[in-house]
OpenMM code with the backbone's topology and positions (N, CA, C; nanometers):
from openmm import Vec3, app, unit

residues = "UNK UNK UNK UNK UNK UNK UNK UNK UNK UNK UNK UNK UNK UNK UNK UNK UNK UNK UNK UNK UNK UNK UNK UNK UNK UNK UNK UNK UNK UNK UNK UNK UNK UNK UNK UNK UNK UNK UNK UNK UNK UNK UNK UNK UNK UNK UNK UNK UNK UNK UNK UNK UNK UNK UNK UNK UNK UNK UNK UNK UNK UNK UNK UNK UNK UNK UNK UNK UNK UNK UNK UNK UNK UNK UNK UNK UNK UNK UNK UNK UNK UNK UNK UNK UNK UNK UNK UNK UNK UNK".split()
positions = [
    Vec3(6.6685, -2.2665, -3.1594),
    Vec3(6.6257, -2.4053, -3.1551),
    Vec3(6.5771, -2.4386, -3.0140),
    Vec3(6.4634, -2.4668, -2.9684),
    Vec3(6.3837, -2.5644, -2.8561),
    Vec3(6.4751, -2.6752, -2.8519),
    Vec3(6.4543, -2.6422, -2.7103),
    Vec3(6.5295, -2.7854, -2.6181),
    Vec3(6.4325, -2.8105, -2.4957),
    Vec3(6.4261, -2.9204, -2.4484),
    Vec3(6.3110, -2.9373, -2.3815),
    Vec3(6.4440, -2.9922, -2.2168),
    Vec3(6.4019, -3.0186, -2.1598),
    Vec3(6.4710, -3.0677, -2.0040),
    Vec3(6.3792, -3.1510, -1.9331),
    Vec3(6.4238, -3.2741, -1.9154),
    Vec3(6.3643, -3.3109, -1.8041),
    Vec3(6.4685, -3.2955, -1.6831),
    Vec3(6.3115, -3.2760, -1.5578),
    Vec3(6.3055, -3.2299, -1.3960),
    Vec3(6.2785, -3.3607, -1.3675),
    Vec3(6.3371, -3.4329, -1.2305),
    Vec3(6.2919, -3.5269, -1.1993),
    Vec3(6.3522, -3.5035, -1.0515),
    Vec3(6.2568, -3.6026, -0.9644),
    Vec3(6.2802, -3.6105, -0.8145),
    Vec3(6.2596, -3.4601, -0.7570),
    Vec3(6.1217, -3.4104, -0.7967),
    Vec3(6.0669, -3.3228, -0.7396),
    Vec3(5.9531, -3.3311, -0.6008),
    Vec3(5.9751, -3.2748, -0.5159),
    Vec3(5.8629, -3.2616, -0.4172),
    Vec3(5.7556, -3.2663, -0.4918),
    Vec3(5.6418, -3.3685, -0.4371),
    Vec3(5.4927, -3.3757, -0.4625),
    Vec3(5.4416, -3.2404, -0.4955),
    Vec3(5.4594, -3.1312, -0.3558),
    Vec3(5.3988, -2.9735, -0.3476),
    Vec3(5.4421, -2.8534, -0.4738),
    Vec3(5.5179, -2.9175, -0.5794),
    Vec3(5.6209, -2.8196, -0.6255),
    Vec3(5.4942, -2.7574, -0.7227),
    Vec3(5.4303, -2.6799, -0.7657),
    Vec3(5.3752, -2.6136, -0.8891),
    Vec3(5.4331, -2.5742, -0.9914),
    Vec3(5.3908, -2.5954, -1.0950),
    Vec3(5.4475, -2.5473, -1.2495),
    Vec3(5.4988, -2.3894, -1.2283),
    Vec3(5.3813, -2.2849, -1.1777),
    Vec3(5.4976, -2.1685, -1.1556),
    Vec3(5.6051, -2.1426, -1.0756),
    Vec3(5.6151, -2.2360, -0.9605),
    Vec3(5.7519, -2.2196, -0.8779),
    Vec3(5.8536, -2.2827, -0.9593),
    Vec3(5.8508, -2.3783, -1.0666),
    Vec3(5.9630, -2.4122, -1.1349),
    Vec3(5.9902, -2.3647, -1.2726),
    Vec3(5.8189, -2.2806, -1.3065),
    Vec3(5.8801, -2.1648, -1.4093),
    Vec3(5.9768, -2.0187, -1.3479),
    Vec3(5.9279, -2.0210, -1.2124),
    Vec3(5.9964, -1.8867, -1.2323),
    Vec3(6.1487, -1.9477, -1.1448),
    Vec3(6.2093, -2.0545, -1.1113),
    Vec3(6.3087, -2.0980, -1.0773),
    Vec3(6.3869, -2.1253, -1.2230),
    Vec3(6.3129, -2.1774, -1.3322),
    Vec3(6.3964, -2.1857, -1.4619),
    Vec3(6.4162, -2.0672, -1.5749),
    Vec3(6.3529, -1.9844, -1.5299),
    Vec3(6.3564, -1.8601, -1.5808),
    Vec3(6.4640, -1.7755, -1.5776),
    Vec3(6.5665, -1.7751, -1.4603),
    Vec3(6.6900, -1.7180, -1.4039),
    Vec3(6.8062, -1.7665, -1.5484),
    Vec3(6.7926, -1.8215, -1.5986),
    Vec3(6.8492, -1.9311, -1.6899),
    Vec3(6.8167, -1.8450, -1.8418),
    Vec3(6.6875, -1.8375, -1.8493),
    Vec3(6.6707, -1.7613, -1.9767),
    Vec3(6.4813, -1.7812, -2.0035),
    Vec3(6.4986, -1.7570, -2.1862),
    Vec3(6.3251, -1.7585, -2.1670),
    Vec3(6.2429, -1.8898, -2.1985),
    Vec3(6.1879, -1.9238, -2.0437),
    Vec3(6.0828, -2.0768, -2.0563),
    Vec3(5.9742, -2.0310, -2.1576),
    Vec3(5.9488, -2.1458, -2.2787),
    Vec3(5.8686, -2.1956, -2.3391),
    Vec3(5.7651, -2.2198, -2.2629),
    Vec3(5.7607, -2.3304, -2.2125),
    Vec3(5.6155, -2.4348, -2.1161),
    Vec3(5.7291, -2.4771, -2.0333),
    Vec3(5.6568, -2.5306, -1.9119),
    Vec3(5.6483, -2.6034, -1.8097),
    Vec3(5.5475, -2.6968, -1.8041),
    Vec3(5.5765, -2.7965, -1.7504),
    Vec3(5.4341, -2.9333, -1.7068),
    Vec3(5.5042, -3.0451, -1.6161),
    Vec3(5.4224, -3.0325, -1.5208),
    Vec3(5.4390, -3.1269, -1.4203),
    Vec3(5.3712, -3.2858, -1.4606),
    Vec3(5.4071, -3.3649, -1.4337),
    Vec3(5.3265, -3.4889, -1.4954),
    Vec3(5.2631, -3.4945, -1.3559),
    Vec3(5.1001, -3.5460, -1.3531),
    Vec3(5.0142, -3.5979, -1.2967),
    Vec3(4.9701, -3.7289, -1.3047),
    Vec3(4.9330, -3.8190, -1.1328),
    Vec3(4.8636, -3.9172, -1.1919),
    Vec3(4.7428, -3.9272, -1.2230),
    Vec3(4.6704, -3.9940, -1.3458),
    Vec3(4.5674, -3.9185, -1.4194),
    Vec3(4.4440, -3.9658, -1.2979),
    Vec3(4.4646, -4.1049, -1.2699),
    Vec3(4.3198, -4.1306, -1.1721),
    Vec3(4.3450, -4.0406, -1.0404),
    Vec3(4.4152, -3.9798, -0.9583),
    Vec3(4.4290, -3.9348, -0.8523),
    Vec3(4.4711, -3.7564, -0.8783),
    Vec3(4.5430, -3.7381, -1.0193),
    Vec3(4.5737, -3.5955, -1.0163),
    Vec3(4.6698, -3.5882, -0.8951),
    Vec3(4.7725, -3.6072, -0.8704),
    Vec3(4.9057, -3.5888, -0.7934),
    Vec3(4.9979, -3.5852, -0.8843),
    Vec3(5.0872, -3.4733, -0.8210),
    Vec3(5.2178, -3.5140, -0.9247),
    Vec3(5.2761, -3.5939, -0.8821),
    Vec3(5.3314, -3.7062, -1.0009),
    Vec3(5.4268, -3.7805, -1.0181),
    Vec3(5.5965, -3.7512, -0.9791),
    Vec3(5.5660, -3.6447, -0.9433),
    Vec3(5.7492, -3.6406, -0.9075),
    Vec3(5.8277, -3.5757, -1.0205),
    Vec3(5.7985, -3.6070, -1.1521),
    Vec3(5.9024, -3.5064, -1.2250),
    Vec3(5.8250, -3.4025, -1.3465),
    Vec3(5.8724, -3.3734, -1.4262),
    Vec3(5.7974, -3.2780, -1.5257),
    Vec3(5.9149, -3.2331, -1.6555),
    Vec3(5.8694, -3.1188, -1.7074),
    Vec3(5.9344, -3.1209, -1.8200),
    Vec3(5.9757, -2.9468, -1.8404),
    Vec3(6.0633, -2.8814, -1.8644),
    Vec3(6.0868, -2.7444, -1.8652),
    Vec3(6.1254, -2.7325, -2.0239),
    Vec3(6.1083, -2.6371, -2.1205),
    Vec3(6.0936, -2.6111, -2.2488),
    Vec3(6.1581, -2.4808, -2.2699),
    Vec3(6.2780, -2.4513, -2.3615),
    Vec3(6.3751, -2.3503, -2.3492),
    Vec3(6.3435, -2.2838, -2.4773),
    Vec3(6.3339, -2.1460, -2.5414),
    Vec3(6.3492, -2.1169, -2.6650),
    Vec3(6.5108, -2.1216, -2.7484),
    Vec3(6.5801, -2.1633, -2.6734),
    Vec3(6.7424, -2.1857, -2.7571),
    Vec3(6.8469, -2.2923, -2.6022),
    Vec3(6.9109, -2.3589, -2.7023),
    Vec3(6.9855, -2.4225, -2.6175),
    Vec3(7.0805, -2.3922, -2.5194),
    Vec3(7.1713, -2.2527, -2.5428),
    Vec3(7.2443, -2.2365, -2.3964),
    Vec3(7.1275, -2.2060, -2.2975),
    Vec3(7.0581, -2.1406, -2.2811),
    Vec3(6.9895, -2.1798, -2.1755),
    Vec3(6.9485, -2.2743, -2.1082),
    Vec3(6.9012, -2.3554, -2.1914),
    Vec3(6.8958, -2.4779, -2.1164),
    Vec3(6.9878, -2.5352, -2.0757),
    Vec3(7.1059, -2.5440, -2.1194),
    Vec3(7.2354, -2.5950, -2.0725),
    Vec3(7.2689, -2.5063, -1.9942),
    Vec3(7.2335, -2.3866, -1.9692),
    Vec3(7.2746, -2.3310, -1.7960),
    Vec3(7.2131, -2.3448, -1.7122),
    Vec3(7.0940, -2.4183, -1.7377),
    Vec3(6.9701, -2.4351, -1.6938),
    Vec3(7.0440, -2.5890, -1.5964),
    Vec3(7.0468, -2.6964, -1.6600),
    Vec3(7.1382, -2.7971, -1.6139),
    Vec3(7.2341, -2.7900, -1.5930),
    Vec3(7.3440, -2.7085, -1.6129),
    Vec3(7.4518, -2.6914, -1.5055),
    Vec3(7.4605, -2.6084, -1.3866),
    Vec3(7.3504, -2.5301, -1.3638),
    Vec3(7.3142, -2.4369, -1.2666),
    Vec3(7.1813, -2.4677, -1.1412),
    Vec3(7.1113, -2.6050, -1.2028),
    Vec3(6.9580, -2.6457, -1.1109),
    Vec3(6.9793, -2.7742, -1.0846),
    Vec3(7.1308, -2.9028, -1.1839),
    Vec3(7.0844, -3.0282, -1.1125),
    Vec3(7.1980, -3.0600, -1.0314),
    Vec3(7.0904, -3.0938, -0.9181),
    Vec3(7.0972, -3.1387, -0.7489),
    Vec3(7.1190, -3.0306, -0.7192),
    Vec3(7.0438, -2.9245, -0.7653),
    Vec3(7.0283, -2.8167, -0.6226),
    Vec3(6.8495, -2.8415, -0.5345),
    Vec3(6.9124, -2.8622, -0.4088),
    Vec3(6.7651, -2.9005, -0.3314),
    Vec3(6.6651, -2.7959, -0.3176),
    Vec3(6.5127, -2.8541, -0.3519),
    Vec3(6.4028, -2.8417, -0.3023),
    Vec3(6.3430, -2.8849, -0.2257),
    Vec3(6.2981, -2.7975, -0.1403),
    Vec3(6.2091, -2.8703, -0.0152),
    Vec3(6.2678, -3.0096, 0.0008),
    Vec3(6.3954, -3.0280, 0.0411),
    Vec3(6.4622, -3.1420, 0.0667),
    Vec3(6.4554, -3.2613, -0.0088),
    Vec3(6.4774, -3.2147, -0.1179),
    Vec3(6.5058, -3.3454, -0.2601),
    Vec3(6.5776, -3.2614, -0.3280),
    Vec3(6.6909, -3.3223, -0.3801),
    Vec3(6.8043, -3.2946, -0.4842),
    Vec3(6.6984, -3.2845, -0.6265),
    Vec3(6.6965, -3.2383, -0.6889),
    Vec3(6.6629, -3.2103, -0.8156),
    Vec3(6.7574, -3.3081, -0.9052),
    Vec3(6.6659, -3.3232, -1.0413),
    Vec3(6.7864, -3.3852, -1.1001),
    Vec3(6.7179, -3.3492, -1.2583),
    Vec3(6.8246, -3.2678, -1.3184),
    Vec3(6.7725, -3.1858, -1.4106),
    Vec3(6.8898, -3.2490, -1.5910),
    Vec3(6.8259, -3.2912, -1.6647),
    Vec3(6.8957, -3.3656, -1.7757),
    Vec3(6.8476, -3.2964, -1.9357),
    Vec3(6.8923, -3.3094, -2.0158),
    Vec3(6.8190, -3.3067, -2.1005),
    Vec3(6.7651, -3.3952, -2.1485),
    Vec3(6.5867, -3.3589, -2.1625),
    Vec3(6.5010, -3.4489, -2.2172),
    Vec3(6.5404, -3.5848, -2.3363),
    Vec3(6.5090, -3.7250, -2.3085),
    Vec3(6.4923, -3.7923, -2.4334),
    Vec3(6.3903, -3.8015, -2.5321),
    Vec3(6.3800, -3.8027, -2.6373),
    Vec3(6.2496, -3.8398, -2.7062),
    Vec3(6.1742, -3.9405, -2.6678),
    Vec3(6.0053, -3.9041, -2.6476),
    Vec3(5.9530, -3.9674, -2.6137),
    Vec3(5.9209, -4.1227, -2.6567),
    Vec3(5.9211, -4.2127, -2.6386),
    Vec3(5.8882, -4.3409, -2.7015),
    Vec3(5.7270, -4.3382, -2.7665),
    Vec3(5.7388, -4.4139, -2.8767),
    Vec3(5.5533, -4.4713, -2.9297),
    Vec3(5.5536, -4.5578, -2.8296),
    Vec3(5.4466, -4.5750, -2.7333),
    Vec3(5.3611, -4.6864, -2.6783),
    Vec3(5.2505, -4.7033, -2.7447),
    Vec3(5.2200, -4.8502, -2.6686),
    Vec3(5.0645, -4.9027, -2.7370),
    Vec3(4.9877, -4.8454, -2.6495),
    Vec3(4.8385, -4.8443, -2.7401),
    Vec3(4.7342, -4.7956, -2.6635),
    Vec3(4.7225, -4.9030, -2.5140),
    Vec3(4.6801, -4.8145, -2.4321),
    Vec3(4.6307, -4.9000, -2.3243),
    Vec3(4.5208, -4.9682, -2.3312),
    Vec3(4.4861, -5.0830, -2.2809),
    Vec3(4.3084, -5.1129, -2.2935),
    Vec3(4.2759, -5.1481, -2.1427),
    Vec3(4.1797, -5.0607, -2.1500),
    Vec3(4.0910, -5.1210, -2.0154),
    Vec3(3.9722, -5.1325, -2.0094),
] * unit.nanometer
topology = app.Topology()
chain = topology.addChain("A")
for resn in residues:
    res = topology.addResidue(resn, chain)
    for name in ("N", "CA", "C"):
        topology.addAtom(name, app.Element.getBySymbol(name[0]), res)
């Protein structure tokens, strides 16, 4: 069973493969994705790590949250389901 994790309070600089192959120690990553902001393309600070079975991911979070990166505590949870929002209009 997939379990997904959210990463949050990540360094701006962090790349999707430095936190695939940091969540990998844990077991085998699905996806990784950093969220971006869409008009500027920066990351937003957190992202999402994707497990093929659940103890991993749960060693995954008892083994990565608040361990520091580039001087920010990590803070590693398991994911909530995403909410429906309304379309945006602009």
């Amino acid at each position: 069973m997939e379990k997904k994790l959210y990463v949050g309070n990540l360094p701006y600089t962090v790349q999707e493969d430095e936190l695939s192959t940091m969540f990998s120690e844990f077991g085998n990553v699905e996806s990784v994705v950093i969220i971006s902001d869409r008009a500027s393309g920066r990351s937003k600070g957190f992202g999402f790590v994707e497990y093929d079975d659940g103890e991993s991911a749960n060693s995954a979070v008892e083994g990565l949250n608040g361990k520091e990166i580039a001087g920010r505590k990590m803070i590693v949870s398991e994911a909530r389901p995403q909410e429906n929002r309304r379309p945006r209009r602009y």
